[in-house]
C-alpha positions as CSV (number, residue, x, y, z in Angstrom):
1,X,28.7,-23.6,-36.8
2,X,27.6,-19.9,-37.1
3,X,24.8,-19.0,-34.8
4,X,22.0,-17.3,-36.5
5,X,21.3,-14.0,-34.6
6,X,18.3,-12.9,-37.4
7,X,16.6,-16.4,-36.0
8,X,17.4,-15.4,-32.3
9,X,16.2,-12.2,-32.6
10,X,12.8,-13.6,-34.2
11,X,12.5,-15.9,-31.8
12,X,13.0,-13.3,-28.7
13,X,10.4,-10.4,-30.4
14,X,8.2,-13.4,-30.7
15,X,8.2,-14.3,-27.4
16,X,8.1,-10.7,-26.2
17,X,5.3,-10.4,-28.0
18,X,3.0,-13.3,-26.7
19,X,4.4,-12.3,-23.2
20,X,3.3,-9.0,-23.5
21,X,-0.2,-9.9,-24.8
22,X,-0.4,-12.7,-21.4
23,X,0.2,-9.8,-19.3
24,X,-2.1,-7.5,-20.5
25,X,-4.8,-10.3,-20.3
26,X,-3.7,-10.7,-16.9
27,X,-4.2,-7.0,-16.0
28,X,-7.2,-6.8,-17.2
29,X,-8.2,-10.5,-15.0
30,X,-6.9,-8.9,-12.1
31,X,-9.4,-5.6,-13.0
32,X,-12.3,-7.5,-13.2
33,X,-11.7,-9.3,-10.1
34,X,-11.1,-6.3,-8.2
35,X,-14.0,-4.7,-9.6
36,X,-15.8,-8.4,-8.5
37,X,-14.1,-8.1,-4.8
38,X,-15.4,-4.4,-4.4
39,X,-19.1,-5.7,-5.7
40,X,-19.2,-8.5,-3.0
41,X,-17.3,-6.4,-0.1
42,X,-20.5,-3.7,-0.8
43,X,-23.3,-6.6,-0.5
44,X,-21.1,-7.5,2.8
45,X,-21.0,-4.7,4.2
46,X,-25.0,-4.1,3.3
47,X,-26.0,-7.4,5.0
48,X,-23.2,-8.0,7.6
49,X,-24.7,-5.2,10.3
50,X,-28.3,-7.0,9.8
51,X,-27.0,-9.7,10.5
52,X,-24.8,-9.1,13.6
53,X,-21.9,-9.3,11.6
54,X,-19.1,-6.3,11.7
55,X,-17.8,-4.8,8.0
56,X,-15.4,-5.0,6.7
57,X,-13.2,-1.6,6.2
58,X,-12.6,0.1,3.3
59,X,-9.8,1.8,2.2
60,X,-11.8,5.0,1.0
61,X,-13.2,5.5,5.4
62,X,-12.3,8.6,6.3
63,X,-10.6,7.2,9.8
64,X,-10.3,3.7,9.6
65,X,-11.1,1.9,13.4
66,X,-8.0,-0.7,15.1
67,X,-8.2,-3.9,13.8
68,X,-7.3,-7.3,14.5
69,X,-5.7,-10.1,13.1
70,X,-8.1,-11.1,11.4
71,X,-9.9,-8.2,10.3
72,X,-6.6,-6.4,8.7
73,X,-5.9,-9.8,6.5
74,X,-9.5,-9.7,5.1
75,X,-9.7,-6.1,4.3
76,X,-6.4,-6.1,2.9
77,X,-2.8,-4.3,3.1
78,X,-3.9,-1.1,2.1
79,X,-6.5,-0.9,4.5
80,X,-4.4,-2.7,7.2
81,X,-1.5,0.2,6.8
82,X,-4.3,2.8,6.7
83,X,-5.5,1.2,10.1
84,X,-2.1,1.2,11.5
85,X,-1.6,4.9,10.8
86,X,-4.5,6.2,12.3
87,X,-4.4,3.8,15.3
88,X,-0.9,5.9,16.0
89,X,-1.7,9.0,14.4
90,X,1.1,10.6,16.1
91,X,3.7,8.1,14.8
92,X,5.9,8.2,11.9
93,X,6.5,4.9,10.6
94,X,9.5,3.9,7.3
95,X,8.5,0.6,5.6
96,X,10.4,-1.3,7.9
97,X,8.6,-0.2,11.0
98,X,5.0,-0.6,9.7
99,X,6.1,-4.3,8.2
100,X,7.3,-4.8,12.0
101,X,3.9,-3.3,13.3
102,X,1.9,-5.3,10.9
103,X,3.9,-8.5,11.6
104,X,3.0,-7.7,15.4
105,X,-0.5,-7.3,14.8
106,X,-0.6,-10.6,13.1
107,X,-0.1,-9.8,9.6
108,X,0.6,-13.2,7.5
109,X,3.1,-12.4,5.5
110,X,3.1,-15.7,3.4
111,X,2.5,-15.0,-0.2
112,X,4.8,-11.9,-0.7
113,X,8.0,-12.0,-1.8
114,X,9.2,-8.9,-0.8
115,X,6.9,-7.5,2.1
116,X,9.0,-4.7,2.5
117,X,9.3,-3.2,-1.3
118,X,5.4,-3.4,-0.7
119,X,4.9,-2.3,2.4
120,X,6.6,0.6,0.9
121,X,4.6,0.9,-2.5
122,X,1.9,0.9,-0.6
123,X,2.8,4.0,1.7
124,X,3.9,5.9,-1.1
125,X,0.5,5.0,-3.0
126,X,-1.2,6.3,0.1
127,X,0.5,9.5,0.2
128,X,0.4,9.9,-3.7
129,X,-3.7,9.8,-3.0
130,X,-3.8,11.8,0.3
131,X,-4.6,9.0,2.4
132,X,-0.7,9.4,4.3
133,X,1.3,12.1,4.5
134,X,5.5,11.9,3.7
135,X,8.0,13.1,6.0
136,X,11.2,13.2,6.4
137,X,13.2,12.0,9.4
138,X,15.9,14.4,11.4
139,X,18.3,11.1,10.0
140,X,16.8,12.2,6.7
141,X,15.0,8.9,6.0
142,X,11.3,8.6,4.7
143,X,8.6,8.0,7.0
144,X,4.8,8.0,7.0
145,X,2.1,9.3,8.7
146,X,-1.7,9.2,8.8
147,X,-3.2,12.1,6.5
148,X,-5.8,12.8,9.5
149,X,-3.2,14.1,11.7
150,X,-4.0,17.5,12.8
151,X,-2.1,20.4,11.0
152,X,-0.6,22.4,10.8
153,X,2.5,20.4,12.1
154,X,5.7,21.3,14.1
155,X,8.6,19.7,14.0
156,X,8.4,18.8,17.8
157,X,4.9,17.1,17.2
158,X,6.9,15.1,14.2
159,X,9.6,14.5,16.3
160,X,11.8,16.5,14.6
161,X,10.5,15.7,11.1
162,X,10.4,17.9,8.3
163,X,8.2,17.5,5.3
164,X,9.5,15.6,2.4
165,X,8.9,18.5,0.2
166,X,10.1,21.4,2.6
167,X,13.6,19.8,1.6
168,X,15.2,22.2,-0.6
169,X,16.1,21.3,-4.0
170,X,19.3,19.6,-5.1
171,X,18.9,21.3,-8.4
172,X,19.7,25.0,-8.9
């Protein structure tokens, strides 16, 4: 029996097709409900202190306060990172330390399949916005920082760290 690759191929650009369509309807799900979970954290944070109730952090504070348990799993991983940094403003955490941290804090890890790739994603979105600064270890290994560290820096206040873009260029 010959196999039919014109009806294979129809059959996979099909599929890729209706897959693709599911996952922009799912994006833009997962936009409006973020744009819903920013709404209802604003009318919390408007009635929690008239009520005796603390806020809840945002990611967008300009120095976010410690938190615990149970604060850094309702305000989320972003803000629980942010939190962590500038709890230890003068520590230089990779992904695998802050997971670590986090898990230490109480962080409830259920749910993600890879904490560390996003414990990571999540650093390098916060440097990418301003919110963390990227360094480089004396090992040569990425590490993060809290963007409200005082500057300018020397490399004995980074414990021998050097800035992920002082490194010079492979390319020449």
């Amino acid at each position: 029996m010959a196999i039919d690759y014109k009806k294979i191929f129809a059959e996979a650009k099909a599929e890729l097709a209706q897959l693709r369509a599911e996952e922009a309807n799912l994006e833009e799900q997962l936009l409006s409900i973020r744009t819903q979970i920013e709404s209802a954290e604003q009318v919390y944070n408007t009635v929690a202190p008239v009520v005796g109730e603390p806020r809840i952090p945002n990611a967008k504070d300009p120095l976010l306060p410690p938190l615990n348990a149970a604060d850094l799993q309702a305000s989320g991983l972003t803000v629980a990172i942010r939190s962590a940094l500038d709890e230890r403003i003068d520590t230089n955490f990779s992904a695998a330390q802050m997971r670590d941290h986090l898990t230490k804090l109480g962080w409830d890890w259920i749910g993600y399949k890879n904490p560390l790739s996003t414990v990571h994603t999540t650093l390098v979105r916060l440097a990418h916005s301003g919110m963390a600064r990227e360094v480089l270890t004396p090992e040569g290994k990425k590490a993060f920082h809290s963007a409200n560290r005082k500057q300018p820096w020397t490399l004995k206040e980074l414990g021998g760290a050097r800035s992920a873009k002082d490194e010079p260029s492979a390319k020449k």
